[in-house]
DRENDO-1510 file (C-alpha; in Angstrom, 1 decimal, always signed):
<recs>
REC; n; res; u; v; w
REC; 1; UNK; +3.3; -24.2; +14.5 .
REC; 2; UNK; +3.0; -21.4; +12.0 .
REC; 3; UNK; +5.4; -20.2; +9.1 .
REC; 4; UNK; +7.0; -16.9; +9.8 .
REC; 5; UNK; +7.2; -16.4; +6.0 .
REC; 6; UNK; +3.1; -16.8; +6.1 .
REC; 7; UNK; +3.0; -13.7; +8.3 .
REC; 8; UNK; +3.1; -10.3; +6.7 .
REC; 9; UNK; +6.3; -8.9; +5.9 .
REC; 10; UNK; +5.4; -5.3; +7.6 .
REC; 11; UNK; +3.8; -3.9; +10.1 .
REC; 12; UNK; +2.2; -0.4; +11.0 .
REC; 13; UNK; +4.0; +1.8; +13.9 .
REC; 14; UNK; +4.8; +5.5; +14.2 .
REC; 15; UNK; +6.6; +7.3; +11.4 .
REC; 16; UNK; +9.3; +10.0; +11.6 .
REC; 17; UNK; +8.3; +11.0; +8.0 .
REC; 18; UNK; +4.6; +11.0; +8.7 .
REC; 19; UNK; +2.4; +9.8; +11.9 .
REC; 20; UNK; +1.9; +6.5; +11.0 .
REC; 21; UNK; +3.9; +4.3; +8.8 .
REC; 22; UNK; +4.3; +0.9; +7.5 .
REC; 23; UNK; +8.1; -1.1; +8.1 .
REC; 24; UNK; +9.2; -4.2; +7.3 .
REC; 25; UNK; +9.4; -7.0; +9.5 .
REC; 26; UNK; +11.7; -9.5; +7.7 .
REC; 27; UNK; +13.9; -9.2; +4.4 .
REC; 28; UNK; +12.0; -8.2; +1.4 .
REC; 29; UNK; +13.4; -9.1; -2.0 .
REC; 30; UNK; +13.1; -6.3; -4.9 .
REC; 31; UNK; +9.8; -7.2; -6.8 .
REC; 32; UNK; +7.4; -8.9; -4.3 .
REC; 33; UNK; +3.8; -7.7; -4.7 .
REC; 34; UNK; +3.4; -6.6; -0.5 .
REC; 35; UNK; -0.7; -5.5; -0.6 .
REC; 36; UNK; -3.1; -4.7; -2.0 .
REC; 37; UNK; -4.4; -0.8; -1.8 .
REC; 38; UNK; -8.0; -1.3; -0.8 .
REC; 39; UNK; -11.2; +0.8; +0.8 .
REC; 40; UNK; -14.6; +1.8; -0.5 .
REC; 41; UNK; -14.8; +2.3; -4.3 .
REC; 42; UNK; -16.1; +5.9; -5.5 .
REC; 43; UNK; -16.9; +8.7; -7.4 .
REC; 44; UNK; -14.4; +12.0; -8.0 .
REC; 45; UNK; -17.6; +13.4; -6.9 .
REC; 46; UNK; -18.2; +11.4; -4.2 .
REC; 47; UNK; -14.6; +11.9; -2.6 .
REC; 48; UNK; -14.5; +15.2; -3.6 .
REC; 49; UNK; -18.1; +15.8; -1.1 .
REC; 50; UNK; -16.2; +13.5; +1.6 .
REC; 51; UNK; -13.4; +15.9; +1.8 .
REC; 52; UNK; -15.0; +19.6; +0.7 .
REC; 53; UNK; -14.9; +20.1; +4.8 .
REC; 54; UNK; -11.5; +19.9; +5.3 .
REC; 55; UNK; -9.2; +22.5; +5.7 .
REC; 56; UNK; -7.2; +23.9; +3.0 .
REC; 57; UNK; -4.3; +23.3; +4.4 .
REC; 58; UNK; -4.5; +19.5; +5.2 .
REC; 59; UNK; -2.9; +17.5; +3.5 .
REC; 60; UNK; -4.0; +14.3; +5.1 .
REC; 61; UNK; -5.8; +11.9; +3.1 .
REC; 62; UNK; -6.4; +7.4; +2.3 .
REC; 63; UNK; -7.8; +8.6; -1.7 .
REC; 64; UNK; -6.2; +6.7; -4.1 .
REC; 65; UNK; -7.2; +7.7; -7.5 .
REC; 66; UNK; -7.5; +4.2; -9.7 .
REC; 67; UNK; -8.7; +5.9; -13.5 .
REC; 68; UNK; -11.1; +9.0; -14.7 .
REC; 69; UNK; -13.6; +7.4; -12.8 .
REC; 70; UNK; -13.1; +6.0; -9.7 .
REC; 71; UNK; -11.2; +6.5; -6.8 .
REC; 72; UNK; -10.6; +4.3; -3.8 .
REC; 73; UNK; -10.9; +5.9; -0.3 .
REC; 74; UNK; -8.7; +3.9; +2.0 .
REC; 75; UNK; -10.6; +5.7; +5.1 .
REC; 76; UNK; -13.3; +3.4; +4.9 .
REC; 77; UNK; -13.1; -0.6; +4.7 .
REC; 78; UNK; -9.1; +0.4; +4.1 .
REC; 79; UNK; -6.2; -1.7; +5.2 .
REC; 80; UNK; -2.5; -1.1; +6.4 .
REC; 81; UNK; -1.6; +0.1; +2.3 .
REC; 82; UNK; -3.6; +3.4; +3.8 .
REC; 83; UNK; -0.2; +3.9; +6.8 .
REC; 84; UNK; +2.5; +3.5; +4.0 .
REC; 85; UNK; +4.3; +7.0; +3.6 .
REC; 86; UNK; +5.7; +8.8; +0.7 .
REC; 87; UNK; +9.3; +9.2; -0.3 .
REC; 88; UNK; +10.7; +11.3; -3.1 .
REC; 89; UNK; +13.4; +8.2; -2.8 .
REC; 90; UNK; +10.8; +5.4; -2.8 .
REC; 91; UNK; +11.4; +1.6; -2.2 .
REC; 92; UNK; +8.3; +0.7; -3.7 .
REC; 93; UNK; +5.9; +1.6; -6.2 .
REC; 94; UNK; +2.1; +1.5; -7.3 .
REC; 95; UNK; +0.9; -0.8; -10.3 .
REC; 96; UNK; -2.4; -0.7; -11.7 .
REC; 97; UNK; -3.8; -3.8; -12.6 .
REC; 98; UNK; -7.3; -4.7; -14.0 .
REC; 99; UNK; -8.1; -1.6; -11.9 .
REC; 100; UNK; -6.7; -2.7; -8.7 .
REC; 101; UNK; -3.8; -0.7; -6.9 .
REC; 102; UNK; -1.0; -3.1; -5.7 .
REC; 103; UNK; +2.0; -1.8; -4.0 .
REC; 104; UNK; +5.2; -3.7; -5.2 .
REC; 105; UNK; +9.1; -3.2; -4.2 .
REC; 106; UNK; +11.3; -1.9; -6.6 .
REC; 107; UNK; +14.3; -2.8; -4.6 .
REC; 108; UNK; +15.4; -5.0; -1.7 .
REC; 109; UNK; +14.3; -3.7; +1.5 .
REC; 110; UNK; +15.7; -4.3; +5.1 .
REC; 111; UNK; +13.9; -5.0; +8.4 .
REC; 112; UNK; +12.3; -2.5; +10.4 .
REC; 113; UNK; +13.2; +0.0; +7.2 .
REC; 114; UNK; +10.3; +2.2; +6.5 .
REC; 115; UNK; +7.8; +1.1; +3.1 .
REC; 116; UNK; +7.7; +4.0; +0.8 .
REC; 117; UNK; +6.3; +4.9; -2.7 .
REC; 118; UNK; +6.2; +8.5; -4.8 .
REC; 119; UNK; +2.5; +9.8; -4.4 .
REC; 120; UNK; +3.0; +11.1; -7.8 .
REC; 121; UNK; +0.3; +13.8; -7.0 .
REC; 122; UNK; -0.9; +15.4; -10.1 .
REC; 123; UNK; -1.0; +19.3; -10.1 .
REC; 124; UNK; -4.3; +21.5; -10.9 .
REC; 125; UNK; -4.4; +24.4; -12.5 .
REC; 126; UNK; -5.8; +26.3; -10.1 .
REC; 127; UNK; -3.5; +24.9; -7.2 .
REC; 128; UNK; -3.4; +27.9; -4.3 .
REC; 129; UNK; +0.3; +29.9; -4.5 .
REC; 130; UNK; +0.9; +27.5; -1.2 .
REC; 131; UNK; +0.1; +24.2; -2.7 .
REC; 132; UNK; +4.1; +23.1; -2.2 .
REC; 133; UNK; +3.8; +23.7; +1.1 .
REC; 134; UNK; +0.6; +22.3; +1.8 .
REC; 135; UNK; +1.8; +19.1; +0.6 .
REC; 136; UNK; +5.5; +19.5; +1.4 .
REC; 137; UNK; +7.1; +16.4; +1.9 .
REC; 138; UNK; +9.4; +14.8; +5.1 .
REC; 139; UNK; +10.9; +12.5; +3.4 .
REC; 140; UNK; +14.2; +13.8; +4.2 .
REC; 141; UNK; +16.1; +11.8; +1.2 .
REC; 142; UNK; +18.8; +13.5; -0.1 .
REC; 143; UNK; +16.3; +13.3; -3.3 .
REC; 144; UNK; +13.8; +15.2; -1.6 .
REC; 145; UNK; +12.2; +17.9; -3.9 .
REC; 146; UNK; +10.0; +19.5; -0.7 .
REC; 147; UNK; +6.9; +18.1; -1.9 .
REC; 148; UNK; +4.7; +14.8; -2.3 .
REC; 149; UNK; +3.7; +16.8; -5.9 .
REC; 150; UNK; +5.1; +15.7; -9.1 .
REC; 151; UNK; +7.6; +18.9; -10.5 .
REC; 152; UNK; +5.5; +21.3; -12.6 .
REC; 153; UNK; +5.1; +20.8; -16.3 .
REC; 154; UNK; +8.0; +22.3; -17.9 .
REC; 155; UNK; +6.7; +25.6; -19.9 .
REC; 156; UNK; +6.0; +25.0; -23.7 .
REC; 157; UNK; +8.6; +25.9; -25.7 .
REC; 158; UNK; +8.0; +28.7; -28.1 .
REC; 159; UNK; +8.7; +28.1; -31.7 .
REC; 160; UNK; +10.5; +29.5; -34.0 .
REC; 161; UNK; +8.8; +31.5; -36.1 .
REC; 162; UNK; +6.9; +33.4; -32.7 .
REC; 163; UNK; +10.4; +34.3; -31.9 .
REC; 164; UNK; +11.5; +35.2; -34.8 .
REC; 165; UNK; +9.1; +37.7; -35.0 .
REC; 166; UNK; +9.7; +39.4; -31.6 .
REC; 167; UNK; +11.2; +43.0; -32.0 .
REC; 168; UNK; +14.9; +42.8; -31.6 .
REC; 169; UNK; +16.8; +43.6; -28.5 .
REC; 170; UNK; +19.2; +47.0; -29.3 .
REC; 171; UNK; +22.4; +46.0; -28.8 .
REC; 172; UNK; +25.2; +48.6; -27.1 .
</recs>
């Protein structure tokens, strides 16, 4: 006879947020270490070249950037971490550890309730004027901010003296 804690605590079916998904199948308590994010180990380079042919406007991808160096692409040798969606309202979260992407709850979660984390995706300076679209989120939290990217940096302050020395405004 088998232990039903043994089995795995989720299990991959169709998504409303995004094609596939990843749901729990039992009771998960708030910090339990679910799986490990795993696929072929790469270059920027390298994942960059794997993806040049795809469309601008797709959005769809297993990379998992690890550090400056290396990025994991979940599309080859990848496991179910690769279905789990993103949420701007996650119930779980990434750790990095000894360069090794886990995916850990950060609160209790409920059977057959969707497994979700923040992509956090980093923007680039020279992101197309469509980039919030292209990676608009589904999520459909009331936290939802429209897109899987993180908000934009906010704009440096100017200081003091610069605005000091900006020519007055005449005043009526």
């Amino acid at each position: 006879m088998s232990d039903p804690e043994a089995a795995p605590p989720m299990r991959v079916r169709r998504s409303k947020i995004h094609g596939t998904g990843v749901f729990a199948t039992r009771d998960i308590p708030k910090g339990v270490r679910l799986v490990e994010y795993v696929g072929e180990r790469v270059s920027h380079a390298e994942a960059d070249r794997r993806y040049a042919h795809k469309p601008a406007d797709d959005n769809h991808t297993f990379l998992f950037t690890v550090d400056a160096r290396t990025v994991i692409d979940g599309g080859v040798g990848g496991n179910d971490a690769r279905y789990i969606n993103h949420s701007c309202d996650p119930n779980c979260e990434t750790v990095v550890e000894g360069r090794r992407i886990y995916v850990e709850t950060i609160r209790a979660i409920a059977p057959g309730e969707e497994i979700a984390y923040d992509y956090m995706i980093e923007r680039d300076h020279d992101d197309p004027p469509d980039i919030d679209t292209v990676f608009g989120c589904r999520c459909g939290t009331d936290a939802c901010r429209g897109t899987m990217l993180l908000p934009p940096p906010p704009l440096p302050a100017r200081s003091p003296r610069r605005a000091a020395r900006r020519p007055a405004t005449p005043r009526d």
